[in-house]
C-alpha positions as CSV (number, residue, x, y, z in Angstrom):
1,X,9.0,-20.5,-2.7
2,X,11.5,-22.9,-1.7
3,X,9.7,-26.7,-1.2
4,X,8.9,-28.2,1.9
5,X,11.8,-30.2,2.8
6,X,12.5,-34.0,2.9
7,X,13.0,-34.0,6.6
8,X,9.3,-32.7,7.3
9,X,8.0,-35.4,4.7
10,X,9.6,-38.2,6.3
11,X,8.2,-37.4,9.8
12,X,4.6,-37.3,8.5
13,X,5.4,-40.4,6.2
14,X,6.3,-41.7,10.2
15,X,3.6,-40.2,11.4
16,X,1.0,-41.5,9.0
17,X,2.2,-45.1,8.7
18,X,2.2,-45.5,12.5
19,X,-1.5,-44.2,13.0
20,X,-2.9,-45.8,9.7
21,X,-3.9,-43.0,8.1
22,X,-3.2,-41.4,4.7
23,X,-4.3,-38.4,2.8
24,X,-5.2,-39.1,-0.5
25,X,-5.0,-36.3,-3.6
26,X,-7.8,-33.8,-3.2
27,X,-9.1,-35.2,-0.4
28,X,-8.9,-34.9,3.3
29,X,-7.2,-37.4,6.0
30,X,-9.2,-40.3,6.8
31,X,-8.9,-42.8,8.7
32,X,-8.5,-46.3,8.1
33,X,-9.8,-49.8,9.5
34,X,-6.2,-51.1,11.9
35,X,-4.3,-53.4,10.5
36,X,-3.3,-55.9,12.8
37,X,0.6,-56.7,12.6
38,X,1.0,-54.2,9.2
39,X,4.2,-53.5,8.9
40,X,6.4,-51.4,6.6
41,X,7.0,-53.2,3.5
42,X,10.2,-52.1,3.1
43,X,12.2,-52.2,6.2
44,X,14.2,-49.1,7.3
45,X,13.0,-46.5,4.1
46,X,11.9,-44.5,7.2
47,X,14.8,-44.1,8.4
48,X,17.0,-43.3,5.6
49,X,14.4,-42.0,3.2
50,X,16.5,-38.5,3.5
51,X,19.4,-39.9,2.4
52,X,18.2,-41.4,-1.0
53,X,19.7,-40.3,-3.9
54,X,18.4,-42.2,-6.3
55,X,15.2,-44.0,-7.5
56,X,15.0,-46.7,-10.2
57,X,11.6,-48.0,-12.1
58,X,11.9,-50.9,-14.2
59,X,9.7,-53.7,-15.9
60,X,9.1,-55.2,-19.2
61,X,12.5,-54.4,-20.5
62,X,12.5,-50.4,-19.7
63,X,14.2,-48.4,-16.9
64,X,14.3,-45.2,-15.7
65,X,16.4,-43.7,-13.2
66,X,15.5,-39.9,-11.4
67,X,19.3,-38.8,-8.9
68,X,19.9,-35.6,-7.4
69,X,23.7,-35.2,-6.4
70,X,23.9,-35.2,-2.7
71,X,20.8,-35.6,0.3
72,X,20.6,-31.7,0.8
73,X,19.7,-31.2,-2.8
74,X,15.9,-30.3,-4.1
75,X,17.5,-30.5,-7.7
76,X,16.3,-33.9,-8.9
77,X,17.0,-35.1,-12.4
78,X,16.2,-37.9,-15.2
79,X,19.1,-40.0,-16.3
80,X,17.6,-41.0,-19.3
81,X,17.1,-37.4,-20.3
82,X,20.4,-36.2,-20.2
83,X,19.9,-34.9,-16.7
84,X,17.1,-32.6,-17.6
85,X,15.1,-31.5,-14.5
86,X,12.8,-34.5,-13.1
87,X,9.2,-33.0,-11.4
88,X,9.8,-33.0,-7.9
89,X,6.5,-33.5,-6.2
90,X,6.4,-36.6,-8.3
91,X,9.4,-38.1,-7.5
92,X,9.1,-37.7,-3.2
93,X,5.6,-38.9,-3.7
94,X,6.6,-41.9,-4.8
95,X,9.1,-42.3,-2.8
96,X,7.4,-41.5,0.1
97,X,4.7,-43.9,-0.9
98,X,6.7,-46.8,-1.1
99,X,8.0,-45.5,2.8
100,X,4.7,-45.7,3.8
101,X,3.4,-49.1,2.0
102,X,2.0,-51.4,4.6
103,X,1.8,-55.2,4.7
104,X,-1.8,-56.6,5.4
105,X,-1.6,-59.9,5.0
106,X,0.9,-62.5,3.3
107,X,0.5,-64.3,0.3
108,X,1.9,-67.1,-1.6
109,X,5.7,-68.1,-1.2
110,X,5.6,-70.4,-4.0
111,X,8.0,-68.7,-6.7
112,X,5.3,-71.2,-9.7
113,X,2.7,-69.0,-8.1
114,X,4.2,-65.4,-8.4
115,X,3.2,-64.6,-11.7
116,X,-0.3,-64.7,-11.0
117,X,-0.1,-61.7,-8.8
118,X,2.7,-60.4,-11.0
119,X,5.1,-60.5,-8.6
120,X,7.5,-62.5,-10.4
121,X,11.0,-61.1,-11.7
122,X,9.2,-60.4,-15.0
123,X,5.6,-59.6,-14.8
124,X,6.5,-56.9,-11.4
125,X,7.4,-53.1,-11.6
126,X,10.7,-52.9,-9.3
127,X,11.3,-49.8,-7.5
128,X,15.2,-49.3,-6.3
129,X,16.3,-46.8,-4.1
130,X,19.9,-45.9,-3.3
131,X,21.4,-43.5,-0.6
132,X,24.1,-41.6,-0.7
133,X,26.6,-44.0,0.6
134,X,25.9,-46.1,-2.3
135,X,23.8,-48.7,-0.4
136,X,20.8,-50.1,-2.5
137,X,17.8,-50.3,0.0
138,X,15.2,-53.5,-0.4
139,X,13.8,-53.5,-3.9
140,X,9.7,-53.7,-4.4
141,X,8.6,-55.8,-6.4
142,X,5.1,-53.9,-7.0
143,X,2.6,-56.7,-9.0
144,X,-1.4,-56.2,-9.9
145,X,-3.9,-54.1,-8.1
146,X,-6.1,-56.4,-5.9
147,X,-9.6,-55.5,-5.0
148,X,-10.1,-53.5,-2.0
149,X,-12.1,-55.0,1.0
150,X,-13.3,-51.2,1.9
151,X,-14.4,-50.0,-1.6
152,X,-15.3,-46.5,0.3
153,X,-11.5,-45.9,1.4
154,X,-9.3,-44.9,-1.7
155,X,-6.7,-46.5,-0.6
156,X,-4.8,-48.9,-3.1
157,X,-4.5,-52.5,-2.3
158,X,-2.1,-54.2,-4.2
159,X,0.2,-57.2,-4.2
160,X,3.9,-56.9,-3.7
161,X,7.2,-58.7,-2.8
162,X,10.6,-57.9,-1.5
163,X,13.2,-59.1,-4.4
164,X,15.3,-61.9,-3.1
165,X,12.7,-62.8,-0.6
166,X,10.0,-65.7,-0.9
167,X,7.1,-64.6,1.0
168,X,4.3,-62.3,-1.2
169,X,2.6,-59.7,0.2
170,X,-1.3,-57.9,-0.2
171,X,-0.4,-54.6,0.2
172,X,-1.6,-51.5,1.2
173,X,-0.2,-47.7,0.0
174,X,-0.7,-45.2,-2.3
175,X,1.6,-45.5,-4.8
176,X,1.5,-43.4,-7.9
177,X,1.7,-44.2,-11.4
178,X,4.9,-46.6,-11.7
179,X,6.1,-45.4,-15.1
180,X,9.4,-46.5,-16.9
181,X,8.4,-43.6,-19.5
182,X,11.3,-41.6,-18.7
183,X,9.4,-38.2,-20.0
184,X,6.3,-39.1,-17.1
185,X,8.8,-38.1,-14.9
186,X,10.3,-35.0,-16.7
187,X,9.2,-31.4,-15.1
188,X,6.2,-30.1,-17.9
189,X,6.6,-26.5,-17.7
190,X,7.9,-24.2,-20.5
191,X,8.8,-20.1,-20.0
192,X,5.8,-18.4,-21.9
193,X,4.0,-15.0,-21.7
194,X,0.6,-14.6,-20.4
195,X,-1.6,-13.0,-23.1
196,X,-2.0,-10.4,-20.8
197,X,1.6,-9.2,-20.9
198,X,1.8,-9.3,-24.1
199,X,3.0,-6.4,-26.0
200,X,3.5,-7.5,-29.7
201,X,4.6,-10.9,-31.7
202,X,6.8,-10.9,-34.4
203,X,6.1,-14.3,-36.7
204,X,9.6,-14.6,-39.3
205,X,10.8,-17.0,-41.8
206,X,13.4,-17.3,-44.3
207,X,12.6,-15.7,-47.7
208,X,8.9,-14.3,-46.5
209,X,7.9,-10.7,-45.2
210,X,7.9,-10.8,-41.0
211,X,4.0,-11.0,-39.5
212,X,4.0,-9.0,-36.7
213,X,0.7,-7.9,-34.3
214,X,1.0,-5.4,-31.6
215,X,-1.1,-3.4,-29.5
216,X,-0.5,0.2,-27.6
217,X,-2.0,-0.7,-24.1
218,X,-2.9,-3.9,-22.4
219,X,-6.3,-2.6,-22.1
220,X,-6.6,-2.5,-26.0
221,X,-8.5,-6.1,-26.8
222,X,-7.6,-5.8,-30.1
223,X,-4.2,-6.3,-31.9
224,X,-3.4,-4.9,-35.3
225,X,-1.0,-6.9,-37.8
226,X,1.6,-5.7,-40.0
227,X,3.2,-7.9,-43.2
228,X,-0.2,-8.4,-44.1
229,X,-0.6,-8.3,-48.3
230,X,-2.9,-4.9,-49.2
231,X,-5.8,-7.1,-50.1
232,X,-5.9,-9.4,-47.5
233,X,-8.4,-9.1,-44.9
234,X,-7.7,-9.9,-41.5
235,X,-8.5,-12.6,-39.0
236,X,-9.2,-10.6,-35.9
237,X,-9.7,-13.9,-33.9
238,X,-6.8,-15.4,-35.0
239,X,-4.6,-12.0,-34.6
240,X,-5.8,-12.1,-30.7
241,X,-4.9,-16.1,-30.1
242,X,-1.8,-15.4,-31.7
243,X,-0.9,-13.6,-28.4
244,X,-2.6,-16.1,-26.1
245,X,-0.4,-19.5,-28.0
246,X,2.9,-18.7,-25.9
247,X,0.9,-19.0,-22.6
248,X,0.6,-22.6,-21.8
249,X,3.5,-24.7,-24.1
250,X,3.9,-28.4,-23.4
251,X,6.8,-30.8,-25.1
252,X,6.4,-34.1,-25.8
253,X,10.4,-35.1,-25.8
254,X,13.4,-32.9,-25.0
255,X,17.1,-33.3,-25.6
256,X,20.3,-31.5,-25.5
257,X,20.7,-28.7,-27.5
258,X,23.2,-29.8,-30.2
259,X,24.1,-26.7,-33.0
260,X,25.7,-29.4,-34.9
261,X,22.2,-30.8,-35.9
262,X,20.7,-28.7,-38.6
263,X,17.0,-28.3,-39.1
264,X,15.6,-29.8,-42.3
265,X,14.1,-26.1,-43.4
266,X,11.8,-23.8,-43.1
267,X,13.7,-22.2,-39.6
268,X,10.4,-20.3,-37.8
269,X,11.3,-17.6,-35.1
270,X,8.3,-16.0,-32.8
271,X,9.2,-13.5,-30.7
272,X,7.2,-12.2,-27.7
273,X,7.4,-9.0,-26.2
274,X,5.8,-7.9,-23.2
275,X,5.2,-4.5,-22.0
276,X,7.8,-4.6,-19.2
277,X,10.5,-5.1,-21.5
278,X,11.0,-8.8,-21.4
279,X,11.4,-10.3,-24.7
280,X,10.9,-14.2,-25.7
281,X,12.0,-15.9,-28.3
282,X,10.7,-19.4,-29.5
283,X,12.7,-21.0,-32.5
284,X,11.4,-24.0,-34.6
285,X,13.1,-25.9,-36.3
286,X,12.1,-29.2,-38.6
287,X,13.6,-32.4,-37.7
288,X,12.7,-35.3,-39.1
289,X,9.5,-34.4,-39.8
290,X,9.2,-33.0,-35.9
291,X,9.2,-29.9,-34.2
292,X,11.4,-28.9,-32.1
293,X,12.0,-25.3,-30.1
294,X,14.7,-23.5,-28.5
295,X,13.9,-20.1,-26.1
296,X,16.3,-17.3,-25.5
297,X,15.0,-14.6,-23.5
298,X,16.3,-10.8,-22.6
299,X,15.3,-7.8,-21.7
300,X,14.5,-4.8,-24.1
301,X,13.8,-0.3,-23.5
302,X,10.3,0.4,-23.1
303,X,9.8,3.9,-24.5
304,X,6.7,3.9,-22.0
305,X,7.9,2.8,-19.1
306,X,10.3,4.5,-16.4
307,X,14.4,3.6,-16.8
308,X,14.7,0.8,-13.9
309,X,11.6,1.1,-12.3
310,X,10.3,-1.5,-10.1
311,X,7.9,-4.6,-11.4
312,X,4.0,-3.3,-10.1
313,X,3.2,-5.2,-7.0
314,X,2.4,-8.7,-7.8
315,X,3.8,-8.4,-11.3
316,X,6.9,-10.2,-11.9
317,X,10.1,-8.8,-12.2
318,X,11.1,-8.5,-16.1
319,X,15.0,-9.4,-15.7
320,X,14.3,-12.0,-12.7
321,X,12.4,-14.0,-15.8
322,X,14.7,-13.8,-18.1
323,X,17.4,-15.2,-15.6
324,X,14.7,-18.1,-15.0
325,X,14.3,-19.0,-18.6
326,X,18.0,-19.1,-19.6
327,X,18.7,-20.8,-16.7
328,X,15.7,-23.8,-17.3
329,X,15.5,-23.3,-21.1
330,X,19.4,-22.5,-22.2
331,X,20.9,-26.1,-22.9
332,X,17.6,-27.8,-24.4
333,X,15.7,-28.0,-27.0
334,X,11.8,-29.1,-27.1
335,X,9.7,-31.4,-29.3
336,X,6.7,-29.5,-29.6
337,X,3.4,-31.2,-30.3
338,X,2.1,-30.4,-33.8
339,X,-0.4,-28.2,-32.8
340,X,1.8,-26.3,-30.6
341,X,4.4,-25.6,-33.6
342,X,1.2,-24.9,-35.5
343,X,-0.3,-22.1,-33.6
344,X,3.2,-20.5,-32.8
345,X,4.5,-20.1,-37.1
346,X,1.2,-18.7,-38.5
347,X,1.7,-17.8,-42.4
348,X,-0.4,-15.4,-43.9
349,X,-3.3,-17.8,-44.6
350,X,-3.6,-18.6,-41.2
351,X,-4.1,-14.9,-40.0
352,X,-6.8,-13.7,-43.2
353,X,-10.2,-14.1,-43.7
354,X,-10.7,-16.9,-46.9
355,X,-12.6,-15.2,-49.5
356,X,-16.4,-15.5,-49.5
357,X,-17.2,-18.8,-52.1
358,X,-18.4,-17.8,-55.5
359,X,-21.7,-18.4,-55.6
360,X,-23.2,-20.6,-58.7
361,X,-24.7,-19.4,-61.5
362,X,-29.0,-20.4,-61.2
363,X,-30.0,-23.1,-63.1
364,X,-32.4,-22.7,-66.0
């Protein structure tokens, strides 16, 4: 579903700032006391807020910097991340927010005094925004929270200052986390395959037998293994999570994929294949002492089901996935946390019962 475009968000943004009222996450609209002679913070963000192209956090010696190419564009990035896709509900919250931060009532204009409301050049958070003609618009100067008047509202009251400007502001908005963590901006999702999907999983590594569970039928519970030794019993909980680990993935760093850098050993490849025919594959690879993955996805024959036939209603469509992951997944690679990595390269000990503890001989 395509997202609800920056044209309608600025006229609520409008809309809201003019009648004092805000809608806070998970809540409903509520009204707040009026603000006599509040006043946008930052003059004219209303009216150019759909022609910024580019929004800047900085403070304490860090930077980050989220562009998309032109105003018509939903396709935000992170500059700091190679360009990889920045979370988009994130980034026109805040820029909305700053749009719709209001001035209650003025505060000190003596520069000695800024840093006690962190307002100063050093202690503040400063959030840049350009447009697309290349014109930088006012830059907050976002300092410490300050404690609200109307502790029922949840409405953040904080103080700010326009850079360049003398007078200090307490402030009223919603502003969202200011981060100059460039990955807090990053969009979190990862291509996976919802245990229900799933068809079999094929654990290999260099110079060891492949691990591979699989089931006939999504309505079998149960998944059988192969690669197993003869004696080894299996782990039927672990078999089944084994199918489940591919489901929700998160990355804690992410970088260009560069086949010039070679792992340090021990290459793992999981493959996922679902009963429609989609296949995913997850490599890890050892760098550093870190984890990092790679996903290729494509399509494979299912014996069971019909040549071409048609996803089931509200199932997706197989090849329309594998587009979406090459597409996301294709030119990156993922630092996985150690968990993660864990769960997806099981060895043989991780999927086998351990052996029942000798018992001690009786004392006499």
């Amino acid at each position: 579903m395509k997202p609800i475009t920056f044209a309608v968000f600025a006229a609520v943004t409008a809309a809201v700032a003019g009648a004092a009222l805000y809608t806070v996450a998970n809540r409903s609209a509520e009204t707040l006391p009026e603000v006599a002679g509040g006043a946008p913070l930052v003059p004219g963000l209303t009216d150019q807020i759909n022609q910024v192209v580019a929004l800047t956090v900085s403070g304490a010696g860090a930077s980050v910097t989220i562009t998309r190419p032109t105003p018509d564009s939903d396709h935000w990035s992170v500059d700091e991340k190679a360009g990889y896709p920045a979370a988009l509900d994130q980034v026109r919250q805040t820029i909305l927010a700053v749009a719709g931060t209001r001035t209650l009532e003025p505060r000190t204009i003596k520069p000695e005094q800024y840093s006690k409301l962190q307002v100063d050049d050093a202690g503040a958070i400063r959030v840049a925004l350009r447009t697309a003609d290349g014109r930088t618009l006012p830059v907050l100067l976002v300092g410490k929270s300050a404690a609200s008047s109307s502790p029922d509202h949840p409405v953040l009251h904080f103080y700010a200052r326009l850079a360049g400007e003398a007078q200090s502001w307490l402030a009223v908005g919603q502003l969202p986390s200011l981060s100059t963590d460039p990955m807090q901006w990053v969009e979190r999702s990862l291509p996976g395959l919802p245990e229900a999907r799933v068809r079999a999983v094929t654990v290999s590594r260099p110079g060891v037998a492949p691990l591979t569970i699989s089931r006939k039928d999504a309505g079998q519970k149960d998944f059988t293994v192969e690669g197993l030794p003869a004696d080894a019993r299996p782990n039927q909980v672990r078999l089944n999570q084994l199918a489940t680990v591919a489901d929700f993935l998160s990355f804690d760093d992410v970088a260009k994929r560069d086949p010039a850098i070679l792992p340090d050993a021990d290459t793992v490849v999981t493959t996922l294949h679902a009963f429609d025919g989609e296949v995913l594959t997850i490599r890890i690879d050892r760098r550093n002492g870190k984890s990092w993955a790679s996903f290729t996805a494509e399509t494979e024959a299912v014996p069971t089901a019909a040549p071409n036939a048609p996803a089931p209603a509200g199932q997706p469509d197989p090849a329309q996935e594998v587009r979406n992951t090459q597409e996301r997944t294709a030119a990156w690679s993922y630092r996985l946390p150690d968990y993660s990595a864990k769960e997806l390269t099981p060895g043989v000990d991780d999927l086998t019962e351990k052996p029942p503890a000798a018992s001690e001989p009786a004392k006499p």
